[in-house]
C-alpha positions as CSV (number, residue, x, y, z in Angstrom):
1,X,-27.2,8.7,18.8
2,X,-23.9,10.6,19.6
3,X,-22.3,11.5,16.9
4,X,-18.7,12.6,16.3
5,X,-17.2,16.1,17.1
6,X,-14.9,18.2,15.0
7,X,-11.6,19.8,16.4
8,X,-8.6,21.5,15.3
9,X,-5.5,22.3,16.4
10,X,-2.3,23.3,15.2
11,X,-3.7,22.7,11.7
12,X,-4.3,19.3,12.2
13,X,-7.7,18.0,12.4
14,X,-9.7,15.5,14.2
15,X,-12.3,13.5,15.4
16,X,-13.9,12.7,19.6
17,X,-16.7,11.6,20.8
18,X,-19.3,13.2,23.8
19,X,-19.5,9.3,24.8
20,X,-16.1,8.9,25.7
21,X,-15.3,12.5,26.3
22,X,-17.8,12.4,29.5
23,X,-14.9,10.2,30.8
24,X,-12.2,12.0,31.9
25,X,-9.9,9.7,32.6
26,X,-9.4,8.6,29.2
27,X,-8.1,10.8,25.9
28,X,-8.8,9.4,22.4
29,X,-9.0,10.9,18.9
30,X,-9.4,9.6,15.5
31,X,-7.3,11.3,12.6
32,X,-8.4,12.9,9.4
33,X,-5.6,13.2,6.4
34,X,-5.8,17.5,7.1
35,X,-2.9,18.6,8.8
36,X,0.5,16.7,7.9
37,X,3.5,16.7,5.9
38,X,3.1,14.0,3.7
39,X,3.0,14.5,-0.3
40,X,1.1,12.7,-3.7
41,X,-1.0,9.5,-2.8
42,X,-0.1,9.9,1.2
43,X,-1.3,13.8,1.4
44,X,-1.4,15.0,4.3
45,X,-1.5,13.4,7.5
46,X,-0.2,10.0,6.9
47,X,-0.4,8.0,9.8
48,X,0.7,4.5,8.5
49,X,3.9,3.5,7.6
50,X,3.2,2.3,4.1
51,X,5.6,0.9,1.7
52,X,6.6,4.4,-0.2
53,X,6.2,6.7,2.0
54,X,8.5,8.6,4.2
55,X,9.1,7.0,8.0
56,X,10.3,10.5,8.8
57,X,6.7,11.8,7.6
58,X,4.8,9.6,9.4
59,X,6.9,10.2,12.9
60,X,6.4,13.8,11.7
61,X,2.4,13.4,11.2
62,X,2.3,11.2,14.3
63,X,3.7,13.9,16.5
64,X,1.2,16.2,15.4
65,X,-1.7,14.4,15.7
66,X,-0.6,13.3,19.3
67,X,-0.3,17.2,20.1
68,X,-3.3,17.7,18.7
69,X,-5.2,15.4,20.4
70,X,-3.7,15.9,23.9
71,X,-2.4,12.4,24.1
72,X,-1.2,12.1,27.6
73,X,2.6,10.5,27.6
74,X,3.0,6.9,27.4
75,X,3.4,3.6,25.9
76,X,0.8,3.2,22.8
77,X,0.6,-0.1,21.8
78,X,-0.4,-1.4,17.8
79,X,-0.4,-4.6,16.0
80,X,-0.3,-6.5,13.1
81,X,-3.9,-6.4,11.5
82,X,-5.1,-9.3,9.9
83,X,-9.0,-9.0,9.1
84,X,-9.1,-11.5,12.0
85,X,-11.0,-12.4,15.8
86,X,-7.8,-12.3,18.1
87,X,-7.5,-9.7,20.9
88,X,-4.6,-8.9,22.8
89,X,-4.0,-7.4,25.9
90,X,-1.8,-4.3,25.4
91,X,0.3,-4.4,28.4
92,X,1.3,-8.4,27.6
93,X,2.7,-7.3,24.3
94,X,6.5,-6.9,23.7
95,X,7.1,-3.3,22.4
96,X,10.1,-4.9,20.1
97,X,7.2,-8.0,19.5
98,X,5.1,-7.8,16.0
99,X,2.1,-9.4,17.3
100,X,-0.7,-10.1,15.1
101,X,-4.5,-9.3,16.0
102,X,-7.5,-7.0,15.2
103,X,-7.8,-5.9,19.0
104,X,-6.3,-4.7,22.0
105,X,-7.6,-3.9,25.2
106,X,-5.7,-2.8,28.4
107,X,-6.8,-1.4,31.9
108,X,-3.0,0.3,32.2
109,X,-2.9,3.9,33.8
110,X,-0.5,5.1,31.0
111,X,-1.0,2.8,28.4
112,X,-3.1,3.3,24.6
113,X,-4.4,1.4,22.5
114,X,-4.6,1.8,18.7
115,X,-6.1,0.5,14.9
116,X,-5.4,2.1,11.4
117,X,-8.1,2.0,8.8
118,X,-8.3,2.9,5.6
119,X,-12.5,2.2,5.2
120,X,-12.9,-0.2,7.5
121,X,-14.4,0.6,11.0
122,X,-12.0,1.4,14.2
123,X,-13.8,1.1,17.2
124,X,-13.1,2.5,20.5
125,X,-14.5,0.9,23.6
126,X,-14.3,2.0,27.2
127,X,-15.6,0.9,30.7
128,X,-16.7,3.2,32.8
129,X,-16.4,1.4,36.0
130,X,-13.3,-1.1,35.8
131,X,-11.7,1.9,33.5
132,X,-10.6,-0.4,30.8
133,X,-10.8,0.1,26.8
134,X,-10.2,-1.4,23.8
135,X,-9.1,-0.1,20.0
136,X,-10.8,-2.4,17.2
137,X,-10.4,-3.0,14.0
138,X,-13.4,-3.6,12.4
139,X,-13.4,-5.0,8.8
140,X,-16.1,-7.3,6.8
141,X,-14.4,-9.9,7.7
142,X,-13.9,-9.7,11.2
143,X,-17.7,-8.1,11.8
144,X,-18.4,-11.6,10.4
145,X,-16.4,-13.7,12.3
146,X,-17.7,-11.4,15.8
147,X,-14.5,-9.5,16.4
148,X,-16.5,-6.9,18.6
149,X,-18.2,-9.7,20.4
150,X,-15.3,-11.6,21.3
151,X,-13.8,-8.2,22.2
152,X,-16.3,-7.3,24.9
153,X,-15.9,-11.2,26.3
154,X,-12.4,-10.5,26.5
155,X,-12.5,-7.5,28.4
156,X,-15.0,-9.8,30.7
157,X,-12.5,-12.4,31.0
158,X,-9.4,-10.6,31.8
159,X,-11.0,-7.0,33.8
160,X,-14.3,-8.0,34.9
161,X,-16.0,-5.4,33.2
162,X,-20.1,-5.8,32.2
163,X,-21.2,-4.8,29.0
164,X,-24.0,-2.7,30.9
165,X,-21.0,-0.3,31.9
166,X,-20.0,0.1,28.3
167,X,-19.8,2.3,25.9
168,X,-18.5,1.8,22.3
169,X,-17.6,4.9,19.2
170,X,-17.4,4.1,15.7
171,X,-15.1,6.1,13.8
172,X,-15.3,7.3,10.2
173,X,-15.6,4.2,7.7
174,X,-17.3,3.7,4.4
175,X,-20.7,3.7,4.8
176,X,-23.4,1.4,3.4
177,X,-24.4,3.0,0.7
178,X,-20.9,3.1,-0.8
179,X,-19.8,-0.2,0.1
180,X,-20.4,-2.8,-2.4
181,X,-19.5,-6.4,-2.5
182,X,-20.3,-9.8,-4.4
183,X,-22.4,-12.8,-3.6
184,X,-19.3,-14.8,-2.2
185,X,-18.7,-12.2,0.6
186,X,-22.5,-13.1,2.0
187,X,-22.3,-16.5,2.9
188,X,-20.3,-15.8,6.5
189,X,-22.7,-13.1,7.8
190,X,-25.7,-15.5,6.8
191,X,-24.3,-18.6,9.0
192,X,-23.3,-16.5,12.0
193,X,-25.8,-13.5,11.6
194,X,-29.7,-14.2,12.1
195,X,-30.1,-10.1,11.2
196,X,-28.1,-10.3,8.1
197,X,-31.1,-9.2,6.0
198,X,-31.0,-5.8,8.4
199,X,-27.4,-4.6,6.6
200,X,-27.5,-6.7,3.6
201,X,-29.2,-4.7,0.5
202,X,-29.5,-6.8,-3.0
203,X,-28.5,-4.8,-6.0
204,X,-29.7,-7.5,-8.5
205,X,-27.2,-9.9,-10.3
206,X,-25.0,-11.0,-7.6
207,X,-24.2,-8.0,-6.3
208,X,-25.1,-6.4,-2.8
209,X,-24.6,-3.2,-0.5
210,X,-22.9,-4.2,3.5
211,X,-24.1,-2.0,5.9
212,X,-20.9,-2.7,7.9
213,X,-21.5,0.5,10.7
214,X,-24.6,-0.6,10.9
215,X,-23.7,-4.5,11.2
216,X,-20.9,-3.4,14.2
217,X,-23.9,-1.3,16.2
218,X,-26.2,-4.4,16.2
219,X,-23.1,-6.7,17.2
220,X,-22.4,-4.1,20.1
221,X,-25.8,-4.4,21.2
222,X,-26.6,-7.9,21.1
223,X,-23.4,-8.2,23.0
224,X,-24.8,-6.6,25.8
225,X,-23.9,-2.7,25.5
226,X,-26.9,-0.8,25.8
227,X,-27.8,1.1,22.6
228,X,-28.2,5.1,24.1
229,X,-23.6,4.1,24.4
230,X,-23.1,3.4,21.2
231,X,-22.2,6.0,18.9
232,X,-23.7,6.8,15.6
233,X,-21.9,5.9,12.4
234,X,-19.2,7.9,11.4
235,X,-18.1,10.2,8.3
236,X,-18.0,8.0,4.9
237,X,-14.0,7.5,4.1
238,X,-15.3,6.5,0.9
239,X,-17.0,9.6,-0.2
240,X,-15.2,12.6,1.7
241,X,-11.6,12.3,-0.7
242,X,-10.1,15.3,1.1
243,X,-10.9,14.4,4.4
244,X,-10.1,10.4,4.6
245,X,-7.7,8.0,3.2
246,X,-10.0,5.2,1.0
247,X,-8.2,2.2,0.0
248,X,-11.6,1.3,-1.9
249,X,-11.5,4.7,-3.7
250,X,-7.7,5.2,-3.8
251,X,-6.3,1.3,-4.1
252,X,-2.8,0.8,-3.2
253,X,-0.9,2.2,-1.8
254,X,-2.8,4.7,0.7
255,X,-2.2,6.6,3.4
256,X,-4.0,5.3,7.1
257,X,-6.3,6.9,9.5
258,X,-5.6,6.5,13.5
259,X,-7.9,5.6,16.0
260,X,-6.2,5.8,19.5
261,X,-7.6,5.9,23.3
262,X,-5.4,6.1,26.2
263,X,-5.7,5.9,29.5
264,X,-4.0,8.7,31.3
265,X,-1.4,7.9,34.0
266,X,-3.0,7.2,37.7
267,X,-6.4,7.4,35.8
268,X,-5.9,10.9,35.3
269,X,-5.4,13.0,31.7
């Protein structure tokens, strides 16, 4: 499995993957707190805009870790997360619109797509062939309900792409051993998920351990992308404190990681 590479830059550090980086008419990057301007609860690179923090330390952090990561100049487009299924495509949403969804995907020279995350998974997705990605966001509840599934139909629907030309990245998330949960979060994955038992750990007493990376790799494959793409799990938000923001760890509020892939204008970086 692939697994994520360090980099650094003007102080601020991040995150790429060989998987995507073989691709060279994409840029993407996922953030790590290290390298901003934010202070207390939001320290350092803040890329969220939180109640209590700063708007002119996020632009300041964004600008950053865009320069960082060589973004190429462009329209990047977010939205609203919900812990839900809904994908979007980028290029139909209104920049002034605050449209709701825990996807986007576009096939726009010039155009990025991008989740924040704070433990739960951001997934980046790219065809090779019909040059067309997709930013998720990956929580327990939308695992459950097949967000990355519906994704990669999406892409099928609206680009023509074919899952045997994909290749997915997870980036940093907490990791299984970290993340626990209670009997009443099981019930979902068991009606929807005949491999539940293959994430699912029982801690006695009503409690059990979600292998959520490892949940979104199985979902990616049995969608159809073939398992030498998908990257391996990332670094544990949970258990690296100076590295990633945790809202497990930390609670509210909390600063946000990034998780951005563009693609560059004429299909160039």
């Amino acid at each position: 499995m692939n697994s994520l590479e360090r980099h650094e830059s003007g102080g601020v550090e991040f995150l790429s993957s060989p998987l995507l980086e073989e691709l060279d008419c994409l840029r993407h990057g996922f953030s790590t707190r290290r390298g901003g301007v934010s202070e207390g609860r939001f320290r350092s690179l803040n890329l969220g805009r939180s109640r209590g923090e700063a708007p002119e330390n996020v632009a300041e952090n964004r600008r950053r870790f865009f320069r960082a990561a060589d973004f190429p100049t462009g329209r990047l487009v977010e939205a609203k997360q919900v812990h839900g299924c809904d994908v979007l495509v980028a290029e139909r949403v209104s920049p002034d619109e605050k449209a709701c969804g825990d996807a986007l995907i576009t096939n726009v020279p010039g155009f990025g797509v991008a989740v924040q995350t704070a433990d739960c998974i951001p997934v980046l997705i790219a065809d090779a062939r019909k040059i067309a990605v997709a930013a998720v966001h990956a929580g327990r509840k939308g695992i459950a309900g097949g967000v990355l599934s519906a994704t990669i139909e999406r892409m099928r629907e609206e680009y023509g792409c074919d899952p045997r030309d994909m290749r997915a990245v997870l980036g940093p998330a907490i990791s299984g051993n970290r993340y626990e949960v209670g009997e009443e979060c099981l019930p979902p994955f068991r009606e929807r998920h005949r491999n539940w038992r293959e994430f699912a750990t029982s801690l006695g007493r009503g409690k059990w351990l979600l292998d959520l990376p490892l949940a979104a790799r199985l979902q990616l494959a049995s969608a159809g992308i073939p398992e030498s793409r998908i990257g391996a799990p990332g670094p544990c938000t949970f258990s690296e404190s100076s590295r990633f923001f945790s809202y497990r760890r930390d609670g509210p509020p909390t600063g946000r990681l990034l998780s951005a892939v563009w693609i560059g204008a004429r299909g160039k970086r």
